[in-house]
C-alpha positions as CSV (number, residue, x, y, z in Angstrom):
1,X,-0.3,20.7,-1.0
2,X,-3.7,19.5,0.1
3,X,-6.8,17.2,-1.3
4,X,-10.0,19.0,-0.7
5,X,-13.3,16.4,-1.6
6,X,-16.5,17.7,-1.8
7,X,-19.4,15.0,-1.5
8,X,-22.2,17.6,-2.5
9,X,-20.5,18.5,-5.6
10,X,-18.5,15.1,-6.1
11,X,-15.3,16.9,-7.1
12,X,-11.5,16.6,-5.9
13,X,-9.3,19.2,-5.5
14,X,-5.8,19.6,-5.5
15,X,-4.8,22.8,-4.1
16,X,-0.9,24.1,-3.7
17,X,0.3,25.4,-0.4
18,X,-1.4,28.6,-1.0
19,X,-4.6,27.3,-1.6
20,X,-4.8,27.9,-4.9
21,X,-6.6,25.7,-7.4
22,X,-3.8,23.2,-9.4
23,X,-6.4,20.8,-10.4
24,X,-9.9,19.7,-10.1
25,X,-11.7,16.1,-10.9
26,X,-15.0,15.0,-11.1
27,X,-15.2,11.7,-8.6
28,X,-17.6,9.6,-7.5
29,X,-18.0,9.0,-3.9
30,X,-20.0,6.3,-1.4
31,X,-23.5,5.7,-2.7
32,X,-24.7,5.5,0.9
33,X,-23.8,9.4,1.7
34,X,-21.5,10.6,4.5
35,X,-20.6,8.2,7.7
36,X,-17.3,6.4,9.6
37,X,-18.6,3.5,10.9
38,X,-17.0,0.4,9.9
39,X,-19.3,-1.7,7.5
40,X,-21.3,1.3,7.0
41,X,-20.3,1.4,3.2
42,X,-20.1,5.5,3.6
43,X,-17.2,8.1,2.5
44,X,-15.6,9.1,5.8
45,X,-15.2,12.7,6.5
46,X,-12.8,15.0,8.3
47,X,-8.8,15.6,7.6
48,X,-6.8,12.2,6.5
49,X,-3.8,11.9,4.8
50,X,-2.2,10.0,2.3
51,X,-0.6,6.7,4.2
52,X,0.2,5.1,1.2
53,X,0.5,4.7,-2.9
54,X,0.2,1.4,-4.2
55,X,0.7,1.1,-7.9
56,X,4.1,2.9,-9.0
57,X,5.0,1.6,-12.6
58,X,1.8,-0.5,-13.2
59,X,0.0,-0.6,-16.4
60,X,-3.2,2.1,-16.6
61,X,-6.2,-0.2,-15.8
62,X,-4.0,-3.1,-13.9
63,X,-6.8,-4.3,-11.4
64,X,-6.2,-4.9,-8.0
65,X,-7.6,-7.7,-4.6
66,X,-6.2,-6.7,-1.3
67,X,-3.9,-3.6,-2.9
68,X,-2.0,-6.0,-5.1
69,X,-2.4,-6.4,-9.0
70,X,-4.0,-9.2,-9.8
71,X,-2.3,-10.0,-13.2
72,X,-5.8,-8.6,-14.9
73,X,-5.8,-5.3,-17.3
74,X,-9.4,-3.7,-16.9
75,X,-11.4,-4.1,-20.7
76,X,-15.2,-3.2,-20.9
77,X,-15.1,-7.7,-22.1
78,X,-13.5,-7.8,-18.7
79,X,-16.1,-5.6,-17.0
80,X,-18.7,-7.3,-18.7
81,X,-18.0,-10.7,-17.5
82,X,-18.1,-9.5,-14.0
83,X,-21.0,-7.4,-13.5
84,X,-21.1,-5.5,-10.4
85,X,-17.6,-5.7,-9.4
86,X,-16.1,-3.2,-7.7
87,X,-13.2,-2.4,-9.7
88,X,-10.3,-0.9,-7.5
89,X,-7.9,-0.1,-10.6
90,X,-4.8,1.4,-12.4
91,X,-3.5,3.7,-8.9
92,X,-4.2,3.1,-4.7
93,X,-3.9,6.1,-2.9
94,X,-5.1,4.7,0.6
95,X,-6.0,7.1,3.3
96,X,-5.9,7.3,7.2
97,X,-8.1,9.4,9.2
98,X,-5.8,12.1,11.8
99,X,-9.3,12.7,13.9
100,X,-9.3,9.8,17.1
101,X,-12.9,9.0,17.7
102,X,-14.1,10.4,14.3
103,X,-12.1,9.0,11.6
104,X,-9.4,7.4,13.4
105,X,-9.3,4.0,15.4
106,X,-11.9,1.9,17.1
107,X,-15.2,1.2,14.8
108,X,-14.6,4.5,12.4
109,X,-10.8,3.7,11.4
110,X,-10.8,4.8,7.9
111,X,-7.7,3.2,7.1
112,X,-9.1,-0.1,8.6
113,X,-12.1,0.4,6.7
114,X,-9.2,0.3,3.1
115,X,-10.7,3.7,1.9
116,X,-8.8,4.7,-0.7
117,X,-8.9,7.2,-3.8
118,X,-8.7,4.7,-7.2
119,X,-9.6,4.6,-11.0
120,X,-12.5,2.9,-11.6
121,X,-14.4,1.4,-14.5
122,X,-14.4,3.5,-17.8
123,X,-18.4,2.9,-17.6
124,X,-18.8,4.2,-13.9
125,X,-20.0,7.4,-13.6
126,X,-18.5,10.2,-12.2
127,X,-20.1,13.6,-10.6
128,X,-22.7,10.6,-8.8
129,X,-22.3,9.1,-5.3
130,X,-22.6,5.3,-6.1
131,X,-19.3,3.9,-4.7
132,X,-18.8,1.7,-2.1
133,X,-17.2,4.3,0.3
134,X,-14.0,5.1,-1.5
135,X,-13.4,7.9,-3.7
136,X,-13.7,6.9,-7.3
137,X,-11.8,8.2,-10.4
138,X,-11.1,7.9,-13.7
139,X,-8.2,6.8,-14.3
140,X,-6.5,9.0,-16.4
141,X,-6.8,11.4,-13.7
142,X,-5.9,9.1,-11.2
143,X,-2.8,8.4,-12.9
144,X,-1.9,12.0,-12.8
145,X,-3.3,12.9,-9.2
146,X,-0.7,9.8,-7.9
147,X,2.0,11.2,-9.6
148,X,1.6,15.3,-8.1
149,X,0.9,13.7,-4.7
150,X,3.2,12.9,-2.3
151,X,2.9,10.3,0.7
152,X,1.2,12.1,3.9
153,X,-0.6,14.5,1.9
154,X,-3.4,15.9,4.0
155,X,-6.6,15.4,2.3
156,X,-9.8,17.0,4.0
157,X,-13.4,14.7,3.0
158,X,-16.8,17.3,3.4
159,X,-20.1,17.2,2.5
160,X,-19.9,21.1,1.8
């Protein structure tokens, strides 16, 4: 199985050993384009991997600080009394960059930088880059994405 994200066409794919199509989501990626660098606020590219889901047997919309639930359950009242929050919900799918001196260690550590693949906001957008470098989804899909995935799966991040 492999994750296949494409930054010019915002999508994620899930593709079986193949390389055939199993699924395919719209996503929302880092508003700031392509990049590594620490602080940068970019989606990293190159081949990562799954190094860990967070979320197993949580609530859909259980909102997360720091990859732990925070007792909160996403609502748009919730959303409204936070605007601009970055709302890292319902599944964590956090990734790690295989690529030394592209993705991996130093200043462009991806899994350093807590990129991960997560639900999101009902009212975000999706098919738009406008996240904070992570790879946004709804979370219905996230939800079903977590539970076809296994840990390590390779997931390759272009701008193709």
């Amino acid at each position: 199985m492999l994750m296949r994200i494409s930054l010019a066409a915002q999508t994620l794919e899930l593709l079986d050993d193949a390389g055939g199509l199993l699924r395919r989501y719209p996503v929302s990626t880092g508003a700031r384009g392509a990049g590594e660098r620490q602080g940068s606020y970019q989606t990293p590219r190159g081949r990562h991997l799954v190094r860990a889901k967070i979320g197993a047997g949580c609530p859909m919309y259980t909102v997360f600080s720091g990859r732990r639930p925070t007792g909160e359950i996403w609502s748009p009242e919730l959303d409204a009394a936070y605007p601009g929050r970055d709302w890292i919900l319902t599944r964590i799918l956090w990734l790690s960059g295989c690529e030394p001196g592209c993705n991996r260690l130093g200043e462009v550590d991806t899994m350093r930088r807590y990129i991960y693949i997560h639900g999101t906001s009902e009212q975000a957008p999706m098919g738009e880059a406008q996240s904070h470098g992570c790879i946004r989804m709804r979370n219905r899909d996230i939800l079903e994405l977590f539970d076809l995935v296994p840990p390590y799966t390779p997931v390759d991040i272009t701008e193709a």
